[in-house]
N, CA, C and O of each residue as an XYZ file, in Angstrom:
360
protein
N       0.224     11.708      9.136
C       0.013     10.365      9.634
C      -0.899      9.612      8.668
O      -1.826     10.257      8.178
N      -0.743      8.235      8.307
C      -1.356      7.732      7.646
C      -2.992      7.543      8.486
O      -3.399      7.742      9.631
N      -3.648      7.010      7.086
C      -5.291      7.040      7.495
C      -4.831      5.451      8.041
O      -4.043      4.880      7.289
N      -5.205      4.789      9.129
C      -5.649      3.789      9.954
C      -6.169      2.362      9.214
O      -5.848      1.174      9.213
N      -7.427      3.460      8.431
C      -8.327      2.603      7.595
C      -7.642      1.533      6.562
O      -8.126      0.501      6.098
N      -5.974      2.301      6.298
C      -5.371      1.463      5.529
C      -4.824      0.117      6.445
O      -4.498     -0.923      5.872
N      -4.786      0.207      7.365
C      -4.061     -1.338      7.954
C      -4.776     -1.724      8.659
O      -4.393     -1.887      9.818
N      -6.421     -2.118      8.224
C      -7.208     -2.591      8.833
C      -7.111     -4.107      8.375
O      -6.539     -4.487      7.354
N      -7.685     -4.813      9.186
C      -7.564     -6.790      9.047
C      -8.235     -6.493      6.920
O      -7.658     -6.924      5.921
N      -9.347     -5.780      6.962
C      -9.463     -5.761      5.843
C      -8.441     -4.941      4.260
O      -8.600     -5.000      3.041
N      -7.484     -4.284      5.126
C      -6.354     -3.889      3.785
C      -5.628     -5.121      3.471
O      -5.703     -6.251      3.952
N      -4.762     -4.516      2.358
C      -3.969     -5.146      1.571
C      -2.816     -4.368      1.410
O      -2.711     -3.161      1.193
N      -1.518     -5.695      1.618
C      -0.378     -4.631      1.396
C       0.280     -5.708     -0.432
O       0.104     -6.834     -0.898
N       1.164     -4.217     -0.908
C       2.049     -5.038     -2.098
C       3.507     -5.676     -1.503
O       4.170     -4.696     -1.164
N       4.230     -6.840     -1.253
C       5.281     -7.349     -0.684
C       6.405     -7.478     -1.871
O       6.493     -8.466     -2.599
N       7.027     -6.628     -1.930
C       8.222     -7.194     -2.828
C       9.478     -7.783     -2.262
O       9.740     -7.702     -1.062
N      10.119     -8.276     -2.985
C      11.328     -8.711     -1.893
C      12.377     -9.315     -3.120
O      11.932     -9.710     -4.197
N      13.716     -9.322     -2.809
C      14.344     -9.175     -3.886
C      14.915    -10.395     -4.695
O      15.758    -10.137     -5.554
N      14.614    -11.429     -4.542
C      14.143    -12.937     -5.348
C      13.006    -13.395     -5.643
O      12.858    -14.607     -5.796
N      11.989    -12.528     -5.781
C      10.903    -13.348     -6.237
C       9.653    -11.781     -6.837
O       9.773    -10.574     -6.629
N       8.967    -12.276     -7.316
C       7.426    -11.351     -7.925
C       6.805    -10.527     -6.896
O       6.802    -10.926     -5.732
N       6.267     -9.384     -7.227
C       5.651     -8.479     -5.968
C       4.340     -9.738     -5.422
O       4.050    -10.679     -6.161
N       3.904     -9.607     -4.527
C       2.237     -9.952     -4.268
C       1.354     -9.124     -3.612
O       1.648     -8.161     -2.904
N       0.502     -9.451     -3.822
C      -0.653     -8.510     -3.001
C      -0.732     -9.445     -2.177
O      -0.848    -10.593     -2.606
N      -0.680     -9.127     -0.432
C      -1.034     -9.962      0.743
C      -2.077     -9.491      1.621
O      -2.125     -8.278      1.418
N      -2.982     -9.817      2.533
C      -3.814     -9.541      3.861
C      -2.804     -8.809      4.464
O      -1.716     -8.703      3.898
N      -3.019     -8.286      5.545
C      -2.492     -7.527      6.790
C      -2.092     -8.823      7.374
O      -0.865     -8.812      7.471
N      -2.541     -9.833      7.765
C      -2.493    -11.360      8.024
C      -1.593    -11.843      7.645
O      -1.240    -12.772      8.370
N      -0.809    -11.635      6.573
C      -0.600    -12.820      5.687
C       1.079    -11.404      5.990
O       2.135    -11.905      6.379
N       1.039    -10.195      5.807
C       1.794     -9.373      6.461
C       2.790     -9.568      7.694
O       4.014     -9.694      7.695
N       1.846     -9.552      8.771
C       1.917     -9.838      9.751
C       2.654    -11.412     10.133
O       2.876    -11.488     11.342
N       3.003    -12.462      9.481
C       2.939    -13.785      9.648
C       4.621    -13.540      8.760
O       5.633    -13.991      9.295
N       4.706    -12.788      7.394
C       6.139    -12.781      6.977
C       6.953    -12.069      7.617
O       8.115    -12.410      7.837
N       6.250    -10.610      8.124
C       7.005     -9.654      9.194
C       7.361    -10.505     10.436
O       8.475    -10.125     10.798
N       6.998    -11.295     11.092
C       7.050    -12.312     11.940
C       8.191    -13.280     11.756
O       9.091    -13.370     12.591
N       8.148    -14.015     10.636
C       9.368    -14.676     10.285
C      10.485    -14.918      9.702
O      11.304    -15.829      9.581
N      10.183    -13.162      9.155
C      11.429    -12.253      9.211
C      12.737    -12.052     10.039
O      13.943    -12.246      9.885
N      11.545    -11.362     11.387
C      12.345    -11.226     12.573
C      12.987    -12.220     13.154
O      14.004    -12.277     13.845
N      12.097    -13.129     12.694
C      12.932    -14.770     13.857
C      14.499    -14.624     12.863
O      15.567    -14.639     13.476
N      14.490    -14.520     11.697
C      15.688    -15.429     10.829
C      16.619    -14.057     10.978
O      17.670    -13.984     10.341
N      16.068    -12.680     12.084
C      17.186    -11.797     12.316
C      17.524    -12.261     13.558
O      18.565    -11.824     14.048
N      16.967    -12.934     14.083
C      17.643    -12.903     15.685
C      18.092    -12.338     16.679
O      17.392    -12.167     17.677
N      19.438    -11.908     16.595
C      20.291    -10.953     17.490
C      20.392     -9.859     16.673
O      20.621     -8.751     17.157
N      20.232    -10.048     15.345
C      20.270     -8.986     14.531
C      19.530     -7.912     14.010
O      19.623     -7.328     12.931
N      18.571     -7.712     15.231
C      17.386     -6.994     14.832
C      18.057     -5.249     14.355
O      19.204     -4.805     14.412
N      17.329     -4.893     14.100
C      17.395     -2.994     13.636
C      17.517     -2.568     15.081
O      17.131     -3.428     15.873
N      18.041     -1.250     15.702
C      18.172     -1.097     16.689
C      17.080     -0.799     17.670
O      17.349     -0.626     18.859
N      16.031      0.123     15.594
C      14.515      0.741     16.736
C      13.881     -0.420     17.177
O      13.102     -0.256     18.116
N      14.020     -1.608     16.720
C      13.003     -2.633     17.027
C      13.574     -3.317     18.100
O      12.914     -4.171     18.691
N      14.558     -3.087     18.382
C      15.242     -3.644     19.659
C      14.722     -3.634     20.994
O      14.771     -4.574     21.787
N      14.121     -2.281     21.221
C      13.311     -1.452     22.114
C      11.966     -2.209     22.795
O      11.664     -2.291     23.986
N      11.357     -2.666     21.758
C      10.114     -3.852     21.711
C      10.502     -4.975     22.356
O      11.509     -5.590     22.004
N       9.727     -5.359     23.384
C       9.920     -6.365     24.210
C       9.532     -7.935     23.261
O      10.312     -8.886     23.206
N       8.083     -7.889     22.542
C       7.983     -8.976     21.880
C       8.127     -8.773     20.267
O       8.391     -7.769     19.606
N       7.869    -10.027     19.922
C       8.056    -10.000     18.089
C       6.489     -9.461     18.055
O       6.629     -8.569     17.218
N       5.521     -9.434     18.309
C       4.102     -8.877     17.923
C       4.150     -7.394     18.236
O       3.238     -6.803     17.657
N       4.834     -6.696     18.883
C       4.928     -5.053     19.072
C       6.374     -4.781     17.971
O       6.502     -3.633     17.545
N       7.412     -5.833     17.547
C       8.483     -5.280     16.632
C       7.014     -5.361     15.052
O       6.772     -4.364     14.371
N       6.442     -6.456     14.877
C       5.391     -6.454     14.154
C       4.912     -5.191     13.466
O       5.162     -4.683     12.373
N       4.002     -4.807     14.661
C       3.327     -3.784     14.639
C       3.777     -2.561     14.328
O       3.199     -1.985     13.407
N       5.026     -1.805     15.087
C       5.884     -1.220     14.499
C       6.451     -0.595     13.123
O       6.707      0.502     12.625
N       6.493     -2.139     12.781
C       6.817     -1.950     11.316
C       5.856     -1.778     10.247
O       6.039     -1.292      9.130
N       4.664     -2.315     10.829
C       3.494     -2.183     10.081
C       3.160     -0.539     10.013
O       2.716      0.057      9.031
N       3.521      0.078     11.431
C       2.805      1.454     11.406
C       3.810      2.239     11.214
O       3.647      3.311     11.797
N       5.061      2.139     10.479
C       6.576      3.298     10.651
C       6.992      2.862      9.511
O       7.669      3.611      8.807
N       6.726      1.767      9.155
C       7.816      1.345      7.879
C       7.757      1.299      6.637
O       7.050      2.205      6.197
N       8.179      0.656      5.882
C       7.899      0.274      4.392
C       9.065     -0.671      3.617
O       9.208     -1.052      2.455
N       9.835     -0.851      4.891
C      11.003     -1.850      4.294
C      11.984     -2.307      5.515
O      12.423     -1.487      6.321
N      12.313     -3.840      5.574
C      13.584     -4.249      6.598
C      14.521     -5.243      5.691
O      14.230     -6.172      4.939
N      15.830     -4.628      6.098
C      17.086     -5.079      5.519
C      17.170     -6.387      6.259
O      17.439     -6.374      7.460
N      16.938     -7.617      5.559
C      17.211     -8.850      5.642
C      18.738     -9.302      5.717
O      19.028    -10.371      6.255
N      19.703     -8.472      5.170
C      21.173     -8.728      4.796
C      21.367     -8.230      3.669
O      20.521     -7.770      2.902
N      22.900     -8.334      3.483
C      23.370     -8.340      2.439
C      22.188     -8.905      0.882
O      21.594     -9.973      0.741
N      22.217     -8.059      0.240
C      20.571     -8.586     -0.934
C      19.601     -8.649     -0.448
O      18.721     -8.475     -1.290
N      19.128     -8.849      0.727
C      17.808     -9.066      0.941
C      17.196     -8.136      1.570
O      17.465     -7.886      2.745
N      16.049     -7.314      0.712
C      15.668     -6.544      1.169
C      13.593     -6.957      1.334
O      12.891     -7.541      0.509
N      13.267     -6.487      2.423
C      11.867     -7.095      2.171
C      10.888     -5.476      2.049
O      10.855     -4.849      3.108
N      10.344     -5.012      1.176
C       9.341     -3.854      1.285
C       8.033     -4.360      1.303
O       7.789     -5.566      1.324
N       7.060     -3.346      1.294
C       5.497     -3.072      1.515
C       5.161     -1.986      1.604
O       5.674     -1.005      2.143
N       3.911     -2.195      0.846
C       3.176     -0.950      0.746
C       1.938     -1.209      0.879
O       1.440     -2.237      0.420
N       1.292     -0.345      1.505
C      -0.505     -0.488      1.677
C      -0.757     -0.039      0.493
O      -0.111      0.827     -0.098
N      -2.061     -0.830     -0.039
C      -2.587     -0.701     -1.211
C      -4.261     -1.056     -0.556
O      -4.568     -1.733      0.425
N      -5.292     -0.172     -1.703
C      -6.485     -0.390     -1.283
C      -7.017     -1.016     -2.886
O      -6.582     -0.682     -3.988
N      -7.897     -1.837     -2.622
C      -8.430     -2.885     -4.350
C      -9.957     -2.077     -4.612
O     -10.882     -1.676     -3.906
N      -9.648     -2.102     -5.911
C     -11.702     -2.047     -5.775
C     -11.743     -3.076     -6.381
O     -10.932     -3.789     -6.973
N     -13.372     -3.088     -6.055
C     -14.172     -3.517     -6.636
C     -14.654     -3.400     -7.556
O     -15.159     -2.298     -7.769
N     -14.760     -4.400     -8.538
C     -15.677     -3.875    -10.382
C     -16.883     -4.018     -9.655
O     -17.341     -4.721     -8.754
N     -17.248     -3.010    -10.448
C     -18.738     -2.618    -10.442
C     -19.725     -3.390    -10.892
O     -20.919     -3.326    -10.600
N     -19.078     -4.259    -11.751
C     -20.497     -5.326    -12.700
C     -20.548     -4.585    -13.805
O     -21.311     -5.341    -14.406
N     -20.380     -3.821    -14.477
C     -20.405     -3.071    -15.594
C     -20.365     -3.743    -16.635
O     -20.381     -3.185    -17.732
């Protein structure tokens, strides 16, 4: 099981997706594309996420099981938790 500590308000995930540059995003900023993702699937959700009564538990879900949802045909959206340091001042 993953450590927790990674999908805290303070992680960072990498978002790639298959028209545009990776980014580094907030859990926030995560949470808000995973979100309007789901709206532009509609009826077409994945089956496990079907199960989930709202879009904030299909959310979550994906945040804690996943690492990628098939948008369609080409469109694929991934993520990965990533942790940053800090320079030291050196």
């Amino acid at each position: 099981m993953a450590d927790p500590l990674l999908y805290d308000d303070s992680g960072y995930f990498v978002v790639l997706e298959a028209d545009g540059p990776e980014q580094i995003v907030t859990v926030a900023e995560l949470r808000d594309r995973l979100t309007a993702a789901i709206a532009q699937l509609g009826d077409e959700l994945p089956r496990d996420l079907q199960k989930f009564e709202t879009t904030a538990e299909r959310v979550q879900s994906l945040i804690d099981t996943s690492c990628e949802l098939d948008l369609g045909p080409d469109r694929l959206l991934q993520w990965y938790a990533v942790r940053l340091e800090r320079p030291n001042g050196d």
